[in-house]
MARDRENSE-88142 format. One record per residue: z negated, x, y of N, C-alpha, C in turn. Coordinates in steps of 0.2 Angstrom, whole numbers, plus 5000, padded with zeros to 4 digits. Each point is the difference from the previous one (the first is absolute). Layout:
% residues N
Z  X  Y  Z  X  Y  Z  X  Y
...
This chain:
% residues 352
4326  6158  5353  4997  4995  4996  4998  5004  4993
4995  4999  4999  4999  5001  4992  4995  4994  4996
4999  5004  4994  4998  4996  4995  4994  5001  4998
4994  4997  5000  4993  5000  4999  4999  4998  4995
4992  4998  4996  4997  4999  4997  4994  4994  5003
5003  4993  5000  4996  4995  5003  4993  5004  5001
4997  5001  4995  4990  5000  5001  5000  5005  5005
5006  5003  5000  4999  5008  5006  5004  4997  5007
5000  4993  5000  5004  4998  5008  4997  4999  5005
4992  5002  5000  4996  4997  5005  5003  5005  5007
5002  4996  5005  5000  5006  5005  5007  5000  5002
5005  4999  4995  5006  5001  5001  5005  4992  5004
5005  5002  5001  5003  4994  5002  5007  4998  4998
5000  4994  4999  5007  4997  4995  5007  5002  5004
5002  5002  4996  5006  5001  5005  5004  4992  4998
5000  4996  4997  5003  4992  4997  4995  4997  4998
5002  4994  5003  4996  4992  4999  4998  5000  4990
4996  4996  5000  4996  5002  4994  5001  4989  4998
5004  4999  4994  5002  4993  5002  4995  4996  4990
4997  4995  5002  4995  4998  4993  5004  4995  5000
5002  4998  4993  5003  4993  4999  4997  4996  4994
4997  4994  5003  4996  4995  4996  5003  4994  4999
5005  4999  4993  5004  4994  5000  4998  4995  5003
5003  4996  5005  4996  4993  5002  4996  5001  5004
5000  5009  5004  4993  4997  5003  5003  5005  5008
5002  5006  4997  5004  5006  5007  5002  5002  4996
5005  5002  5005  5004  5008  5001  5001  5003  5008
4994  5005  5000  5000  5000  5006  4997  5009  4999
5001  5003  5007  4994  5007  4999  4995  5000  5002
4996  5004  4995  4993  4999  5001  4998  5004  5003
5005  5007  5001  4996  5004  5005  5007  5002  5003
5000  5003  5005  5008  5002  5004  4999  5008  5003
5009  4999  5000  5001  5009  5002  4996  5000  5006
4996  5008  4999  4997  5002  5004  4992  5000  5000
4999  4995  4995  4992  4999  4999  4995  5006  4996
4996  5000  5005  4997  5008  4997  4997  4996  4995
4997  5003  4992  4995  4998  4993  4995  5002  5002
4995  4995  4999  4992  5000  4998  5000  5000  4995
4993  5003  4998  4998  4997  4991  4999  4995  5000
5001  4993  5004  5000  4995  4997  5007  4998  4998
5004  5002  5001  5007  4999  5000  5002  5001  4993
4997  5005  4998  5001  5004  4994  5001  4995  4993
4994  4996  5000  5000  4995  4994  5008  4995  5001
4999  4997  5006  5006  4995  5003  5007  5003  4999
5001  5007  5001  5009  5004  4998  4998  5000  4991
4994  5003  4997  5002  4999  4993  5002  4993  4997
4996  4996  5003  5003  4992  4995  5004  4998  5004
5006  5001  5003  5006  4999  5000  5003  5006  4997
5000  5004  4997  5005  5005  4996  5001  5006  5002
4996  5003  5006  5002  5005  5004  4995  5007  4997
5000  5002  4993  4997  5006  4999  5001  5005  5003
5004  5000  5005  5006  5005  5003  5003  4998  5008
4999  5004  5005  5001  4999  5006  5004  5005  5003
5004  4996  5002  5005  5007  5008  4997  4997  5006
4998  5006  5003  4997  5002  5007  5002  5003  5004
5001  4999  5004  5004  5002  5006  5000  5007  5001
5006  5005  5000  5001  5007  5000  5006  5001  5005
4998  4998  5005  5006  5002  5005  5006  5006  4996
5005  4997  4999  5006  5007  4998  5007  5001  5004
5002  5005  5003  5004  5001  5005  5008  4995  4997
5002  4997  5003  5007  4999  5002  4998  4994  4993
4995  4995  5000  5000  4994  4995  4996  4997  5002
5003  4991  4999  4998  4993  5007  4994  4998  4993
4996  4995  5001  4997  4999  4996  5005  4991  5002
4998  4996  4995  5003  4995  4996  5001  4995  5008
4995  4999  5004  4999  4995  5005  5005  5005  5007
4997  5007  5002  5006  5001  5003  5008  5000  4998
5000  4999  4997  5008  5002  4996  5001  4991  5001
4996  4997  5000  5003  4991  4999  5001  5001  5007
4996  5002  5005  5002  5000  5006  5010  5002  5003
5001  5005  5000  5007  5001  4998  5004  4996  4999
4998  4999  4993  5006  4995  4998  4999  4993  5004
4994  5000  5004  5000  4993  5003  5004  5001  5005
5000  5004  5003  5004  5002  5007  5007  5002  4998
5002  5002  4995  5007  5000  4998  5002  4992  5000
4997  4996  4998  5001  4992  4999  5000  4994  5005
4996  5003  5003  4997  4995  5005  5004  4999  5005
5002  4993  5003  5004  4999  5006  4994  4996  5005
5004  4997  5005  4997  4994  5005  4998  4995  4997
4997  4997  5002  4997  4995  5000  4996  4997  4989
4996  5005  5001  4997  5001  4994  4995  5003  4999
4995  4998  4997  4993  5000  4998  5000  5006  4994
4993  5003  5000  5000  5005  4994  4991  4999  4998
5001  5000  4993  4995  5003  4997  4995  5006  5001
4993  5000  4999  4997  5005  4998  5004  5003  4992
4998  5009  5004  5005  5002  4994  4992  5003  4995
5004  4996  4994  4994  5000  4994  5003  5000  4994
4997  5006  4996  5001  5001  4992  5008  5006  5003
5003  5000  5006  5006  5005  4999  5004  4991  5003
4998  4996  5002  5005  4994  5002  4999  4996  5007
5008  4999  5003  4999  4996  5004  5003  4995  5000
5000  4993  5003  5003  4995  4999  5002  4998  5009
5006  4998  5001  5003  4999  5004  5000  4991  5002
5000  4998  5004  5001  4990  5000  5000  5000  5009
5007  4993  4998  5000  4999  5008  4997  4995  5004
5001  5005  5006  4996  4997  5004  5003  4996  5005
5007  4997  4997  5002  4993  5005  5005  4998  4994
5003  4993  5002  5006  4996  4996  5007  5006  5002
5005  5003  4992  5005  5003  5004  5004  5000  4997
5003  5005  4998  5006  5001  4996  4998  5009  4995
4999  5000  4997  4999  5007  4997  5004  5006  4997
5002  5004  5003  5007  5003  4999  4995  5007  4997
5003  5003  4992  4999  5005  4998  5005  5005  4998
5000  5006  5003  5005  5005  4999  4999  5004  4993
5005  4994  4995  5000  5006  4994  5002  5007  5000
5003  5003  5003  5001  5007  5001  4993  5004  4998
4998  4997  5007  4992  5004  4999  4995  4997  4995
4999  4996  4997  4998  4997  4996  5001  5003  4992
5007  5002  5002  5000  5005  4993  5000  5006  5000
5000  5003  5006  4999  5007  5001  4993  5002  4998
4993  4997  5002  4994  4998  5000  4999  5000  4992
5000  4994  4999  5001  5000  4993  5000  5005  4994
5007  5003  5001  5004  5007  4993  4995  5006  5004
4994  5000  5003  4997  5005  5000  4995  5000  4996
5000  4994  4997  4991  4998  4994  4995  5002  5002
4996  4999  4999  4990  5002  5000  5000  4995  5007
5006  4995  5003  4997  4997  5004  5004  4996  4999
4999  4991  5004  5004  4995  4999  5001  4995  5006
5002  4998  4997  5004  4993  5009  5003  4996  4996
4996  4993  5000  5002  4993  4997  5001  4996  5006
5007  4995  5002  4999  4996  5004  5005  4994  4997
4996  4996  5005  5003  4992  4997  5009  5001  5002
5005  4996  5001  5005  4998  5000  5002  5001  5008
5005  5004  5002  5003  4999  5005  5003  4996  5003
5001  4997  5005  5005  4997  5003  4996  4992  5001
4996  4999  4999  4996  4992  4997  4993  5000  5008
5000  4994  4998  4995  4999  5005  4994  4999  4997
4996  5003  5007  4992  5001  4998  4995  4996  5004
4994  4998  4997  4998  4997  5004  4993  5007  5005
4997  4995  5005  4993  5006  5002  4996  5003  4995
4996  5003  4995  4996  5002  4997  5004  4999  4992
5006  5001  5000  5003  5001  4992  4999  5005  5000
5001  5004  4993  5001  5008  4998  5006  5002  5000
4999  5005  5003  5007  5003  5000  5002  5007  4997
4996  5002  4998  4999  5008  4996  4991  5002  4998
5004  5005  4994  4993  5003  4998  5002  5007  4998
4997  5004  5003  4999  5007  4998  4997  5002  4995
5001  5007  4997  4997  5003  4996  5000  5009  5000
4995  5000  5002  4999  5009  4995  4999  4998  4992
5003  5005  4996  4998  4998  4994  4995  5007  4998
5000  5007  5002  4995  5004  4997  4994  4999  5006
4995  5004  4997  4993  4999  5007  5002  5005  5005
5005  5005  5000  5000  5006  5006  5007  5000  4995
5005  5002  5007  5008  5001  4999  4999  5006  5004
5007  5005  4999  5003  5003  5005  4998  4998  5005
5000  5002  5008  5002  5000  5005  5006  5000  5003
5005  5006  4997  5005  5001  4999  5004  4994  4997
4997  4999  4996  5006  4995  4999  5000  4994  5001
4995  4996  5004  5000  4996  5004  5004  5000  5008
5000  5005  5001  5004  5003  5005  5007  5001  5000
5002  5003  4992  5008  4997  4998  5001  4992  4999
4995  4998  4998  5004  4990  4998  4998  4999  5010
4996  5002  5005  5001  4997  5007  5006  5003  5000
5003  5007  5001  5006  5001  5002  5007  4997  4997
5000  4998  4993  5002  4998  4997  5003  4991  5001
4996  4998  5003  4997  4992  5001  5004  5000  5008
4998  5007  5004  5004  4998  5008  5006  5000  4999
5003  5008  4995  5006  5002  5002  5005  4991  4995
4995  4996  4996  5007  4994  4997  4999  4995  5003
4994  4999  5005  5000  4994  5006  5002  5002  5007
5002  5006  5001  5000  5001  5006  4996  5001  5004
4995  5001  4999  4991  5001  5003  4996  4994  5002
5003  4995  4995  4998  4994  5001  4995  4997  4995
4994  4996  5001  4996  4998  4995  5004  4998  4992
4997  4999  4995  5006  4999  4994  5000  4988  5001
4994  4999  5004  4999  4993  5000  5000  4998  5008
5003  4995  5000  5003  4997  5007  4996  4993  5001
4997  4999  5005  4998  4992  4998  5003  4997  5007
5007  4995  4999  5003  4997  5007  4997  4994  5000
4995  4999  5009  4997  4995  4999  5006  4992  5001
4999  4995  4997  5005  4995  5003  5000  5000  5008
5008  4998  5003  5000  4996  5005  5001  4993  5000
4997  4998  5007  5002  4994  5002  5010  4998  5001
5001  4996  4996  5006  4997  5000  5003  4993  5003
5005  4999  5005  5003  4997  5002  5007  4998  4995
5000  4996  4997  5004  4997  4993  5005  4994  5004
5005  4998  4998  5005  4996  5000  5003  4998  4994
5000  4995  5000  5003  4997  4992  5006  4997  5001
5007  5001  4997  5006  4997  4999  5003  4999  4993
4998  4993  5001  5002  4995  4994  5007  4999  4999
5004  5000  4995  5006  4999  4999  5001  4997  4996
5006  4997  4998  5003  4993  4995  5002  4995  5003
5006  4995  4999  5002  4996  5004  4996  4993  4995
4997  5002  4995  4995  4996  4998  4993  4997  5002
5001  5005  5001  4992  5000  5005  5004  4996  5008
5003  5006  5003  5001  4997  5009  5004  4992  4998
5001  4998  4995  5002  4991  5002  4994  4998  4998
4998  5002  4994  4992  4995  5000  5001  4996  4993
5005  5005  4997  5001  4997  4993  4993  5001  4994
4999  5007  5002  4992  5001  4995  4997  5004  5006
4990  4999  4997  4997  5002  5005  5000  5009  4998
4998  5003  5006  4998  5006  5001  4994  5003  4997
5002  5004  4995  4994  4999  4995  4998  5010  5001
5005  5001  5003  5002  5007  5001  4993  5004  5004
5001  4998  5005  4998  5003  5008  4990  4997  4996
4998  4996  4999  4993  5000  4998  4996  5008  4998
5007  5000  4992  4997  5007  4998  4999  5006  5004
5007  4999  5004  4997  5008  5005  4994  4999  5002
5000  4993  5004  4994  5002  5005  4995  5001  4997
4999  4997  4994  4994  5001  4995  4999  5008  5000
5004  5003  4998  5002  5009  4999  4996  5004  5004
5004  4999  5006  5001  5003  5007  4991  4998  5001
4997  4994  5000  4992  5000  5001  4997  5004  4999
5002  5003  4995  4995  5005  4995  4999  5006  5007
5003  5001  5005  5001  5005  5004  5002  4998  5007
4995  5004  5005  5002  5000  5007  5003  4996  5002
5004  4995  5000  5004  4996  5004  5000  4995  5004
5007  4999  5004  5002  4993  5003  5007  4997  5000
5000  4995  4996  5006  4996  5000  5005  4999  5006
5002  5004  5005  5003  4998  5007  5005  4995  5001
5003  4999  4992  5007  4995  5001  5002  4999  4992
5004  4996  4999  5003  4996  4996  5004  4996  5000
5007  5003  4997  5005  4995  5002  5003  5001  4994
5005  4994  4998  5002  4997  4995  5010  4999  5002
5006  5003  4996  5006  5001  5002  5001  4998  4994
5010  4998  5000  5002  4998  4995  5004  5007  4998
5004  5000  4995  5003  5007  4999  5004  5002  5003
5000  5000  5006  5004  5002  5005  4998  5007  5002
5002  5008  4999  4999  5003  5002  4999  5003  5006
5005  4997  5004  4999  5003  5009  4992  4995  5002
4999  4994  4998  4993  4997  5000  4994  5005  4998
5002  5002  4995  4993  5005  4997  5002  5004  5003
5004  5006  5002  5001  5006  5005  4995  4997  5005
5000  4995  5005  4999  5000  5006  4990  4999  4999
5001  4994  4995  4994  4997  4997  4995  5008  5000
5002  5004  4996  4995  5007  5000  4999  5004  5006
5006  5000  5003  5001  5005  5008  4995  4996  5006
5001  4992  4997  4994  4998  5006  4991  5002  4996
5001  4999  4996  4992  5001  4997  4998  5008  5003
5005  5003  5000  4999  5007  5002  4997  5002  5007
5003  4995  5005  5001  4998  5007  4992  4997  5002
4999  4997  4996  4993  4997  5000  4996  5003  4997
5000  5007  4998  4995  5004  5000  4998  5001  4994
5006  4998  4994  4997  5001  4993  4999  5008  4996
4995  5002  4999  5001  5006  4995  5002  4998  4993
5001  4996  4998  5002  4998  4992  5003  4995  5001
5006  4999  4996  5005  4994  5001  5000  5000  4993
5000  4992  4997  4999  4998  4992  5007  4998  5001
5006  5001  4996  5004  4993  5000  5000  4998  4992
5000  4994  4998  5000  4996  4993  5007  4997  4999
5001  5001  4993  5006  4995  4999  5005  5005  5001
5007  4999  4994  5006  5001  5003  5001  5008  4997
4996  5000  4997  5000  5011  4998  5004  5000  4994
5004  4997  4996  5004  4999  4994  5006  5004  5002
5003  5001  4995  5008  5000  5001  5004  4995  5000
5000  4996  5003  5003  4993  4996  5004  5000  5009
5006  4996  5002  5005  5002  5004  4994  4998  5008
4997  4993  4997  4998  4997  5006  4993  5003  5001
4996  5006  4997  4995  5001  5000  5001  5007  5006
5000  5000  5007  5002  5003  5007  4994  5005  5003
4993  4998  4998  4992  5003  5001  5002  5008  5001
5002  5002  4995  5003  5006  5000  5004  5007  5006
5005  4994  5001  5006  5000  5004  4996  5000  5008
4995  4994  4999  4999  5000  5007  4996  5005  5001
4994  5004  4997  4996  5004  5001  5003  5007  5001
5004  5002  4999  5007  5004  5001  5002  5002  5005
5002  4992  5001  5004  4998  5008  4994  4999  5007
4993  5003  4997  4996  5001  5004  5000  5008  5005
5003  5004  4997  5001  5007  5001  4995  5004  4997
4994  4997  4994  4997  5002  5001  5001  5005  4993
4996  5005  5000  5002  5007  4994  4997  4996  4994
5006  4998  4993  4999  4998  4997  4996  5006  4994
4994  5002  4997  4997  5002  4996  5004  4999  4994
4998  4991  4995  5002  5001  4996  5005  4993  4998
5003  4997  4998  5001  4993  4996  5000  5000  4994
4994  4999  4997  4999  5003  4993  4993  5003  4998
4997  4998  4994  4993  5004  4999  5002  5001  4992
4999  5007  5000  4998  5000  4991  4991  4993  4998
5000  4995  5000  4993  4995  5001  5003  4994  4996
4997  4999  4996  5000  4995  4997  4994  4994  4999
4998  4995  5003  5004  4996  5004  5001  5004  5008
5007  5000  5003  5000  5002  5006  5009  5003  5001
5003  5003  4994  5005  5000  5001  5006  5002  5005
4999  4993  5005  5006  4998  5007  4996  5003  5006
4994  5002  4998  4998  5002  5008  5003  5002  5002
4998  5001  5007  5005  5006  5007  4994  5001  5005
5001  5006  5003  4996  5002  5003  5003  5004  5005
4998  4999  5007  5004  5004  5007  4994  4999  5004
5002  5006  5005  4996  5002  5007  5003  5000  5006
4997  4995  5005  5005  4999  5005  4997  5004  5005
5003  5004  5004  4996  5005  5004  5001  4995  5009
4996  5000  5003  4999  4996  5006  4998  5007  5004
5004  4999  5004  4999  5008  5006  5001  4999  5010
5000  4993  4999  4997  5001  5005  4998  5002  5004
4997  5003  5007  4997  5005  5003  4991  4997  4999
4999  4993  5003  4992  4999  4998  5000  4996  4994
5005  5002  4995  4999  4995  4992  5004  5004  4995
4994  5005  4996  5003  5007  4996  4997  4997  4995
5003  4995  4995  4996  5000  4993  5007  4998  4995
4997  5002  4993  5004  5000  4996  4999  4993  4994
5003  4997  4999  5001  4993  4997  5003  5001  4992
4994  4998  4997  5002  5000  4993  5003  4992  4999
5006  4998  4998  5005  4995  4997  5001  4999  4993
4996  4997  4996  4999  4997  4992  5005  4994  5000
5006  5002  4995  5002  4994  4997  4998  4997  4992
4995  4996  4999  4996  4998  4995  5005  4996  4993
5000  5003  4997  5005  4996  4993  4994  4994  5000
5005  4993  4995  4996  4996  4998  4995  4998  4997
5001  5009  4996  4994  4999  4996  4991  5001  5002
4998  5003  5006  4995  5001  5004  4998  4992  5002
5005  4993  4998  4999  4995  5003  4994  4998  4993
5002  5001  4995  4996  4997  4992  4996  5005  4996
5003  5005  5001  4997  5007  4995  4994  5002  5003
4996  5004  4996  4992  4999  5005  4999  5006  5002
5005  5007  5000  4998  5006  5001  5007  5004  5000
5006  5002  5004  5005  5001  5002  5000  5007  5002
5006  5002  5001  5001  5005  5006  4995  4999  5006
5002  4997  5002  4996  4995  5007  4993  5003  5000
4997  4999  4995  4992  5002  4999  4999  5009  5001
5007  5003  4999  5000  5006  4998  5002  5004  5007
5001  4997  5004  5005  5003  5006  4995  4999  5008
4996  4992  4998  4996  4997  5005  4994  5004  5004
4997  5002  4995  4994  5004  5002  5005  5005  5005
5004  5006  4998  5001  5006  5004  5004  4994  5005
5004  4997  5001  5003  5000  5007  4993  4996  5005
4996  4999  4998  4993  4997  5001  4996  5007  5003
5002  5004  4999  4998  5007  5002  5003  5006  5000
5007  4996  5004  5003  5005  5005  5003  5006  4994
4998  4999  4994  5003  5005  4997  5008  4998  4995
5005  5005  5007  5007  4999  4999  5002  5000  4991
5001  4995  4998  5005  5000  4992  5008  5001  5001
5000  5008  4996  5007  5002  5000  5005  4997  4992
5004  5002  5000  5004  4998  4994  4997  5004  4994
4999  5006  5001  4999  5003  4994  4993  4997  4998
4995  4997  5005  4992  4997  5000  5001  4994  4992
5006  4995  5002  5003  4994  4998  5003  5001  4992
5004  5009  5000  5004  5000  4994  4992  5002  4997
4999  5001  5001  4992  5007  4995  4996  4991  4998
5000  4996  5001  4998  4996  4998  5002  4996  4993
5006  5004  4997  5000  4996  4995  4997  5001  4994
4998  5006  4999  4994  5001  4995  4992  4994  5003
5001  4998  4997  4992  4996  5001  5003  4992  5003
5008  5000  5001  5002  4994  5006  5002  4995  4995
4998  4999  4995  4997  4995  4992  4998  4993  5002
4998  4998  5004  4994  4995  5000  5000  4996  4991
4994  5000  4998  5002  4995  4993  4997  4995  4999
4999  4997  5008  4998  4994  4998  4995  4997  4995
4994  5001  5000  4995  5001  4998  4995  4993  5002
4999  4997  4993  4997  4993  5001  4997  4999  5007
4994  5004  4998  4993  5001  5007  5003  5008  5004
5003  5000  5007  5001  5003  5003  4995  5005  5002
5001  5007  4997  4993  5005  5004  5002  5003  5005
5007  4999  5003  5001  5006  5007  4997  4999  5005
4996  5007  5002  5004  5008  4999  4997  5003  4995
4996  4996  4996  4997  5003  4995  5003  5000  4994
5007  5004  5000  5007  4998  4993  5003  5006  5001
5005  5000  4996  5004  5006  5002  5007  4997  5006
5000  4996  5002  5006  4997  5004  4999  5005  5009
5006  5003  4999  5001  5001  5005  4998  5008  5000
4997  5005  4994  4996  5005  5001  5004  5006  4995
5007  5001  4999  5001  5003  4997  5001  5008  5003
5003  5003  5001  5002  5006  5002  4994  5004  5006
């Protein structure tokens, strides 16, 4: 690459898009990398501001802005994901189905503390729809190293593992079971106001309601009430009710006394508190699947945005939450209740 003298460019070819901004009217390029100059061209680079032109000078062991965006696209890029034409030194990433969006900060930041290049991406762990955006690239000078694009790739496998830095899990299909609890509710002293929410929740994604049953606080009832939901095919068993500490509140005890491996009783989440979370492993010879088991605090019944909303999407895409997933949550696990709700567009749920 070098540097010309516009009236002397006829002949030559840009090595970078040539971009004219007329407020109100574009921002676009008027001419693009790789376009050889005419004299007519000549007047049109002067009245955008171009007295002065770099032209492509092939130079050993350096990417010009557009190869080098390619790299970092493929250092980024996972399944199920759409990419931009790379333009100006930028790519932009967007999914190509409803999923879950997992980003590896490791490599995100390894990428990153190299400078003259960049990687912005939305919020991990949150649900995305088909065509959201998911990342944007950058070269920041016209022509980098090669070399050291070559260190932030090496640099990006050796803290992913050789994995892209973005992960797109598409949802699955869920067979859900609901276990209502309270001796309130099973005599019929106040209605069930509980169980609407979920399903209203749960609609947001893949599902089918397979069952629904309603116990009092008898915990061998709710042991057996989840072990049959499991039996009948559930992937996800909701129970409600009964998550307090208070002596007759049993939800707990009973999902316990399911065998199944308890994760957490407990969230750093406010509202959300009492949840509990467990996976029952089904090993069967022709029925190998793993069962996520939500004990939902009372609050997920009135509050508009919980734990519950934090947790839903990944078990919704098969992406296992472990206990440290749940502790790291308490930077950002705030909710502050906010007149006009914007989630997921707030800080709830997004700290760490």
């Amino acid at each position: 690459m070098k540097l010309i003298k516009t009236v002397d460019a006829e002949g030559t070819v840009l090595c970078h898009d040539i971009t004219q901004i007329i407020k109100g009217v574009t921002k676009d390029a008027v001419f693009r990398k790789g376009h050889v100059v005419t004299k007519e061209d000549i007047p049109v680079l002067l009245s955008v501001g171009k007295d002065q032109l770099y032209v492509w000078e092939k130079e050993e062991g350096m990417l010009h802005e557009n190869e080098a965006a390619e790299v970092l696209c493929a250092m980024c890029r996972g399944d199920h994901m759409d990419r931009s034409q790379a333009k100006e030194g930028k790519i932009e990433l967007t999914a190509s189905c409803d999923g879950l969006l997992k980003v590896d900060n490791r490599g995100l930041k390894a990428v990153n503390g190299f400078g003259q290049m960049m990687i912005a991406t939305r919020h991990g762990n949150f649900a995305v729809k088909k065509g959201d955006k998911l990342a944007g690239t950058r070269i920041i000078p016209l022509i980098i190293e090669e070399e050291k694009m070559e260190a932030a790739r090496t640099a990006a496998s050796r803290a992913t593992g050789g994995k892209p830095i973005l992960e797109l899990m598409p949802f699955v299909h869920k067979k859900v079971g609901i276990v209502t609890t309270g001796n309130e509710v099973f005599h019929g002293r106040i209605k069930d106001t509980f169980t609407p929410v979920i399903e209203e929740k749960i609609s947001e994604f893949d599902t089918e309601v397979i069952d629904h049953v309603i116990w009092d606080d008898d915990d061998t009832k709710v042991t057996a009430g989840i072990l049959d939901m499991i039996q009948k095919g559930a992937d996800v068993v909701i129970c409600t009710g009964g998550m307090s500490v208070d002596p007759d509140d049993k939800t707990p005890l009973a999902i316990k006394n399911t065998g199944a491996r308890i994760v957490s009783y407990g969230a750093p989440v406010l509202p959300g508190a009492m949840f509990l979370l467990a996976y029952y492993e089904v090993t069967a010879d022709e029925d190998r699947r793993t069962v996520a088991i939500m004990g939902l605090p009372g609050c997920v019944m009135y509050a508009k945005r919980t734990i519950f909303d934090l947790v839903l999407p990944r078990v919704m895409a098969d992406d296992e939450v472990t206990a440290e997933d749940l502790a790291a949550l308490g930077q950002g696990g705030l909710c502050l209740n906010c007149p006009v709700c914007t989630f997921p567009n707030c800080g709830f749920g997004k700290g760490l």
